[in-house]
Structure formats: structure tokens, C-alpha cells
N, C-alpha and C positions, 0 to 999 in steps of 0.2 A: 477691179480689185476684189470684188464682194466674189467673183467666179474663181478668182487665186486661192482666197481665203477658205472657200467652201471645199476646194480641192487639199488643201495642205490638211484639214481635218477629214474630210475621206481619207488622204493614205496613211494618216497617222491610226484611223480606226479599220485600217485593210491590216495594218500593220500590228496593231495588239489583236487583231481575230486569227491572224497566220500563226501568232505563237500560243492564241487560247486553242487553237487546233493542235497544236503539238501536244496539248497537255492534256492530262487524262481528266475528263468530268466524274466529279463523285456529288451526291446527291447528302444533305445530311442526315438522313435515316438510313443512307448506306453506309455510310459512314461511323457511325452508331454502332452499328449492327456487326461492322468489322473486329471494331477496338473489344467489344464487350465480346468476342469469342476469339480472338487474339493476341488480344493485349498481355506483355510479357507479367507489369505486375497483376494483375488477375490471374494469371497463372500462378504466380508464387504466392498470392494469398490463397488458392486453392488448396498448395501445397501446408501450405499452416494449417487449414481446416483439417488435414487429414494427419497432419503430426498429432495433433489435440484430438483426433479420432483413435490413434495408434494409442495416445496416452491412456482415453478411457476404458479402452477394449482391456489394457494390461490392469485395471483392478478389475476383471472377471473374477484372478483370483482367488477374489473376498469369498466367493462361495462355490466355487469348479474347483475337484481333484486336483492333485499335482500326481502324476502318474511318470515311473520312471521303469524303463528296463535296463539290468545290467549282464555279462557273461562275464563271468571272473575265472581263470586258469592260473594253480598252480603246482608246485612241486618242493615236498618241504623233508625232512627227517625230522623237526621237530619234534619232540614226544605231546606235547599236548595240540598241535595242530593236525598233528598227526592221528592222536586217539579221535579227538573231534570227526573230521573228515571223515575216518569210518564210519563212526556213529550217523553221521548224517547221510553217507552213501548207502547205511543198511546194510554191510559186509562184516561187522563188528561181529567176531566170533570166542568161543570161549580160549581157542589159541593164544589170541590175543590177549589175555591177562600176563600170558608170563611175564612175570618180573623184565629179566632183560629184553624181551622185546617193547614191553612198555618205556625204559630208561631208552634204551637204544634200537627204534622203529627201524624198521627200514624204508626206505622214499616212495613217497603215498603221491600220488597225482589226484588230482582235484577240480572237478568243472563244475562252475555253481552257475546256474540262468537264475535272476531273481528280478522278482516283478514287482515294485515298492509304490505305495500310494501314500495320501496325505491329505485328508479332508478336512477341510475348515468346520465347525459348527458354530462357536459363536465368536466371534470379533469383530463387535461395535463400532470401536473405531475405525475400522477399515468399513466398513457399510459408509460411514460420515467421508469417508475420503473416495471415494468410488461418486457419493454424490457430488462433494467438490470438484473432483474429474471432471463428470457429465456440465457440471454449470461452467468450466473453463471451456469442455467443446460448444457452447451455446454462445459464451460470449466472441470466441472466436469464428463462429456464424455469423454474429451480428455485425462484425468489424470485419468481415469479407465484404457483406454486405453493402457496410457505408466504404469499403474500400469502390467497390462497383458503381458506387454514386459520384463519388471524387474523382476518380478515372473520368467516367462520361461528364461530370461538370470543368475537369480538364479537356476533354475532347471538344463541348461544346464552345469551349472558350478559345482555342485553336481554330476551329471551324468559322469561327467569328471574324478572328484575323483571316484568316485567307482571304473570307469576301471583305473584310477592310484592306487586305492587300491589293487587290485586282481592284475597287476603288478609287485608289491612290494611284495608279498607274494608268486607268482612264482619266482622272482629273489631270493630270500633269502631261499625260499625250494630248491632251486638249489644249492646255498651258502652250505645250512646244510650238502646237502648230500656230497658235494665235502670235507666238512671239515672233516665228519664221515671218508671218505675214504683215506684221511689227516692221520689222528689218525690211522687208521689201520698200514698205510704203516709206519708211527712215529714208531709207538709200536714195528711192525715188525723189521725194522732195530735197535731200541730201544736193543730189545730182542738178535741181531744179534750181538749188539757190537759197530754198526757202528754209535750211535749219543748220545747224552747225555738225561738224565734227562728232562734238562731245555727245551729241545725240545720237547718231549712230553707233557709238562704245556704249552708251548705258541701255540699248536696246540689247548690241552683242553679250553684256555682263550680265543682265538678264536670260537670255538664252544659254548662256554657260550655266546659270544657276541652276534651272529648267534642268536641263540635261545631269547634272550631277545628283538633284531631287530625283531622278528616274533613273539613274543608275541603282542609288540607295533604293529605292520603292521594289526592283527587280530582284534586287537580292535579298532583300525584305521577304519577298516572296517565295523565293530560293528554302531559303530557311524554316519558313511558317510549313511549306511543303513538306518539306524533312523530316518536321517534327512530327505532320500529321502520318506521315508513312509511320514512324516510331511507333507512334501510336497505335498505330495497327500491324506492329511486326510485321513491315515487313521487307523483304530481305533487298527487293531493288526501288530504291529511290527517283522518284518522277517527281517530274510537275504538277500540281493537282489544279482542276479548276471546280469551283464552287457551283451547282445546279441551281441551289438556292440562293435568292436573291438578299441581300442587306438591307431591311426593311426594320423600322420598328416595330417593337411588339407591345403589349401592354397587359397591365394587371391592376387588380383589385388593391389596393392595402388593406380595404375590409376585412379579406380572405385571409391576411396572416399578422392575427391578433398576437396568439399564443405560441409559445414552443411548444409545440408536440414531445410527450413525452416515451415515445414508441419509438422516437427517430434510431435507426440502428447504431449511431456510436454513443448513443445515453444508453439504451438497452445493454449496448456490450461490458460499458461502464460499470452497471448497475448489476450486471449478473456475474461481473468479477467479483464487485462486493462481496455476493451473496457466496460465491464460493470461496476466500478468503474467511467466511464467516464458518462455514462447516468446515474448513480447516481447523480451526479452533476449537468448535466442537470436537472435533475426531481429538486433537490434545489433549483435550480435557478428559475424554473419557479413553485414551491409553493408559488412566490407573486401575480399570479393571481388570478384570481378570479375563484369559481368553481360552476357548475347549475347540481341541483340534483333535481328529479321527486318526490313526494312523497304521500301516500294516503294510506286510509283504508275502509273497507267497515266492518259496526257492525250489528248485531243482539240484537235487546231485550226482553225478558221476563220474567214474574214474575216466570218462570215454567223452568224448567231445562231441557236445549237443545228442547226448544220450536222456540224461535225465530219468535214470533207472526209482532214484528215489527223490521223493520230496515233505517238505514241510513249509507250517505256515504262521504264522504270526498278529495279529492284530488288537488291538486298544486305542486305549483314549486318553488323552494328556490334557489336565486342567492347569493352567501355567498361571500364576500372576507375581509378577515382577515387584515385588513390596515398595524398594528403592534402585533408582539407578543414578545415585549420587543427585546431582542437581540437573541433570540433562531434562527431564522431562519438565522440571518446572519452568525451566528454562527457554525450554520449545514454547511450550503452552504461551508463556509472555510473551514472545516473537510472532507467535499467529495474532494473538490480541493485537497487539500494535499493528501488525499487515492490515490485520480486518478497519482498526478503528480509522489508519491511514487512508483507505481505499472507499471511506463512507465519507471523510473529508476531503478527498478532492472528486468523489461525484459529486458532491453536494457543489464545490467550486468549480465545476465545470457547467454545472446546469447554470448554474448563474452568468458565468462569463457568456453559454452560449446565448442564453437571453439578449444581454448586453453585443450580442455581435447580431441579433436579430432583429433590435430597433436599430441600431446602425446600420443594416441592409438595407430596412425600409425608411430611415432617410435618406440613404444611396440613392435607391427607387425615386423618392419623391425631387432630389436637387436633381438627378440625370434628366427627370422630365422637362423640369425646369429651364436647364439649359439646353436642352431638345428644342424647347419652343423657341427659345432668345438665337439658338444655330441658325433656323430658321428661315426666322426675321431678316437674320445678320447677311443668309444667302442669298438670298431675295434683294435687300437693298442694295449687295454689293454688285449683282449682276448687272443691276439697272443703273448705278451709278458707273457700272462699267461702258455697257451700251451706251448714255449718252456722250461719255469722255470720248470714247471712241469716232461717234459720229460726228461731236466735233472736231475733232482730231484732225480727220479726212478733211475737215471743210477749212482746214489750217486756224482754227479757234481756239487749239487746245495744246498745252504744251507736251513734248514727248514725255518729260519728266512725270508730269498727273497721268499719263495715260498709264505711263508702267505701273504707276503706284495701284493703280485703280484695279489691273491687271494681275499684279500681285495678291491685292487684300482679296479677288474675286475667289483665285484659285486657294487661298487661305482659306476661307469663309468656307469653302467646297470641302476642303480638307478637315477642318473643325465639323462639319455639320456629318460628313460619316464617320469621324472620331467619337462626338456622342451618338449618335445611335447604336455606333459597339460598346459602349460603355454602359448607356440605356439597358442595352438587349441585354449584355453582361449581367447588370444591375439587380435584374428582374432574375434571370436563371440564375443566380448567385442566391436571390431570395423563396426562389420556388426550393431549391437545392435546403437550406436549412428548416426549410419546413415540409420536406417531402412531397 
């Protein structure tokens, strides 16, 4: 019996190594190392970084030219477009006074190249909003950042499962083969005389259950695989098998007293504020006044990209806008409230995250806990299974205790590497909020 037994576990463990061979081994700092250079949303937080780059480049600007070229052609009898256009082509002659040719010209062609600029000098508040710019592109670094962290604290928490998957599916190939050997020995004494019927059905009802847990554990795994390809974009979906082993890990509580206030989504938070805050200022100081350069230099001729003559233009415009009905006042108190909004819920976020950081670390502290009591609980169930069993053989024990014992074993198996993903979780959940 003991030679059956030790058989039906060998091909059960031939049998989960012929499909860990089918499936591709990834290690988890390969793993890691995928997601975080192909991961689709890491990509598109990249893509935000650089929106809020394109944003800050356009307040240049506050203090770079605007420089424009234009060719303008045309053809008029107008009398005063007409006088004009001479005069600036340089062809204006004393002919030209008479009377009726000045009422009634004759058709004048006209090609002007002009080359227009527009330089800032002082505008205040555009300097304040170029700075709120630059602190929107910093806080959208920092919230790439902790996007980069959430990703890989999602990857590792995936990774976790897979080797809780392949767990489950060892434990319960073990389950099968014990029950197969179950059944044999059932039958046998079945056949011998020494047990009923109904013993042999709750050995089979067991075995069905057995196989239907390992159905669910396989496509459990299916699944956990799927996601971790997601994970890592990428385009053909395999089976994955874990290099790293499901072991626990451990940590200090010592080590994370405090929230760190550096963590990049308080930073991101916090440098929204700050730019929300020079928004405000930039409102407040659009009731001055603003000095801009401005000038063009033309070409003209009758003749297309001639440019026989030219002139040129240039000044200074001191502009300030006294009133513009209630708009400005009215902006001004909408940034105030952005700003005041956006300094009360950092301020409620840092708290709450607080609050989710001694909840971590009693996560930490109960998963230990029940670490230890899994344990316990695996250890006394194996051994209470070992001697049911050996009574069992020696007709001492009834089929009904053996199942049960047989049951709670591979339960106990089951609990005991549920917390240590939960453990491990527990802990990288709590390294994760305090960087």
C-alpha cells in the first residue's frame, strides 16, 4: 500500500512538472524590470509628463519675440490705396498730382514682404504663470513617479499570486493523489468485507471535490498569468512559472514610524498647491500695467518678390487695462478658492495617509500573527493526519475521521500559504507607503 501511495504522488508530481515545463519561468526582478520599461500605463503617465512639458515651454512666451513673415499681393484703382502703394513703392512722381489721375488712378499692383515682431518687456503676471507652469510640470513628475511605484506595488502583488497559485495546485495534486490511495484502500477493505458502501461514496465525493478545487486552482492560474503578461505588454499570452520561491519575508516596525514627507504623491500634491498659489498671484497682479516692444520692417514692389523699396517701423506700447468690468475680480476669487481648496485637501490627504500607515502596520503586525497560528495549525494537522491514517490501515479508524483529517490537512496547507501572501503583501504594501 505504502509503494501505491508513494507512486500515485510521484505521477501526480511528474504531472504538475510536465506542465511547469510547458510554461515559461520568469524570475521576479525580471519581471520587475519588464513591467517598468513596458508597461502600457507608464507609458501614458510619460505621455502626461510631456503634455505639462509642452504646457511649460508655451509660456516662453513671457519673454521670446513673436516674430512673423507675411507677402501680401494686390491690385486696386482705389485712389487712396492707390496714392499710398506708390508712395511706398518709391515711384510717386510729380505726374502724379494731377487732379484726375489722383480721383481716377489707374490700376496700381502691389507686392508687400513684411517682417513683424513683438517683444514683451514687462508682464508680471505672465512671469507668475510661466512659474505655476514649471510647478504643474514638477508635480506631474512627482505623480509619474508614485504612478511607477503603484505599477510595480501592483506587479509585486501579482507576482505573489502566481507563486500562491502553483502552491495551490501542489497542495491539492497531493490532496488527489492521497484521496486516489484513499479509494484504493476503501475498495479494498470494501471488497474484504470490513467497511460499507457509503464509505466508499464519501471517499469518491471527496475525490470529486479534490478535482473540481484543481480545476478552479488551474484557471486561477490561467488568469493570474494574463494579468502578469498585461503587465508587461505583452502581445502573446503564456503560462508563466514563478523562479522565486513563496517564502516569508520580514520587517522592522521600528523602521516605519513616520510618513515621509518626500513620498512622491504628497510632493505631487503639495507642488499643485504651490502652483495654484502663483496662479493667484499672476491674478492679482493682472491690474498692472504691461510694456511690450513692437515693430515691422516691409518691402515694396510692383514686381513679385522684388522688393525695389522699403520701410520700417518700430515702438513701444505701455498698455493697462483700468477696468474690464468684473472679469478680473472675478478670476482673482476663483484662483483664491483653487489655491485655498488645494491646501485643504493636501493637508487631508497627508492625514488620511497617516491613517492608512498605522493600518499597514497593524496589517504587518495581525498577518505575523496569524503566520505563526498557520503554522501551528499545519503542523498539528499533518500529524493528526499521519496517525488517523495509520490507524486507518490497521482498521482502527473510521473512513469518515480519515477524510475529515485529510481535509483539514490540505486546508491548514491552503491557509498557511494564503498568509504568507498576505504577510509578504502586508509588508511590501508597507515598504510601498513609506518608500
Amino acid at each position: 500500500m505504502k509503494t501505491t501511495f508513494f507512486l500515485s504522488i510521484l505521477l501526480s508530481t511528474v504531472s504538475l512538472f510536465i506542465e511547469a515545463q510547458q510554461a515559461l519561468p520568469i524570475s521576479k526582478e525580471e519581471f520587475l524590470a519588464k513591467v517598468q520599461a513596458e508597461n502600457s500605463s507608464l507609458k501614458i503617465s510619460e505621455q502626461t509628463v510631456l503634455e505639462a512639458k509642452g504646457d511649460y515651454r508655451q509660456t516662453n512666451a513671457v519673454f521670446l519675440p513673436n516674430v512673423s513673415i507675411s507677402h501680401t499681393a494686390f491690385s486696386t484703382d482705389n485712389p487712396v490705396f492707390a496714392f499710398g502703394s506708390k508712395l511706398n513703392q518709391g515711384v510717386f512722381s510729380e505726374a502724379d498730382f494731377d487732379v484726375n489721375k489722383l480721383n481716377r488712378p489707374e490700376s496700381v499692383e502691389n507686392f508687400t514682404t513684411t517682417i513683424q515682431f513683438e517683444q514683451p518687456l514687462i508682464n508680471v503676471d505672465g512671469f507668475y504663470q510661466r512659474r505655476a507652469a514649471k510647478m504643474k510640470l514638477q508635480a506631474s513628475e512627482f505623480q509619474s513617479d508614485f504612478q511607477k511605484k503603484t505599477v510595480q506595488l501592483e506587479a509585486e502583488k501579482t507576482y505573489m499570486m502566481l507563486q500562491l497559485a502553483y502552491k495551490a495546485i501542489s497542495v491539492l495534486e497531493k490532496a488527489k493523489a492521497t484521496a486516489l490511495e484513499n479509494k484504493k484502500t476503501t475498495t479494498h477493505y470494501f471488497e474484504q468485507g470490513m467497511l460499507l458502501q457509503a464509505d466508499v461514496l464519501d471517499v469518491e465525493v471527496r475525490l470529486n471535490e479534490i478535482e473540481n478545487q484543481l480545476d478552479q486552482a488551474n484557471s486561477n492560474l490561467k488568469n493570474v498569468s494574463d494579468y502578469l503578461n498585461f503587465l508587461m505588454n505583452e502581445s502573446e499570452y503564456k503560462i508563466l512559472l514563478p523562479s522565486d520561491a513563496l517564502e516569508p519575508t520580514s520587517v522592522s516596525l521600528a523602521d516605519f514610524e513616520n510618513l515621509p514627507t518626500d513620498r512622491a504623491d504628497i510632493k505631487a500634491l503639495e507642488t499643485a498647491s504651490l502652483a495654484y498659489k502663483k496662479m493667484n498671484q499672476s491674478d492679482k497682479l493682472s491690474f498692472l500695467p504691461t510694456l511690450n516692444a513692437f515693430g515691422n520692417y516691409e518691402l515694396f514692389d510692383s514686381q513679385l518678390f522684388q522688393g525695389a523699396s522699403n520701410s520700417y517701423f518700430v515702438g513701444a506700447q505701455l498698455k493697462w487695462d483700468i477696468l474690464q468690468g468684473s472679469k478680473r475680480f472675478g478670476k482673482t476669487q476663483k484662483s483664491k478658492a483653487e489655491y485655498d481648496k488645494s491646501v485643504l485637501q493636501f493637508e487631508q490627504y497627508v492625514t488620511k495617509s497617516q491613517i492608512e500607515l498605522n493600518k499597514a502596520k497593524r496589517a504587518v503586525q495581525d498577518a505575523q500573527n496569524k503566520l505563526e497560528r498557520a503554522i501551528t495549525a499545519r503542523n498539528q494537522s499533518e500529524e493528526a493526519l499521519r496517525i488517523r491514517t495509520d490507524r486507518f490501515r490497521e482498521g482502527l479508524e473510521k473512513t469518515s475521521d480519515v477524510l475529515q483529517s485529510e481535509t483539514q490537512y490540505a486546508q491548514k496547507q491552503l491557509d498557511y500559504y494564503q498568509t504568507v501572501f498576505e504577510y509578504n503583501f502586508a509588508c511590501t504594501y508597507l515598504k510601498f507607503l513609506t518608500n
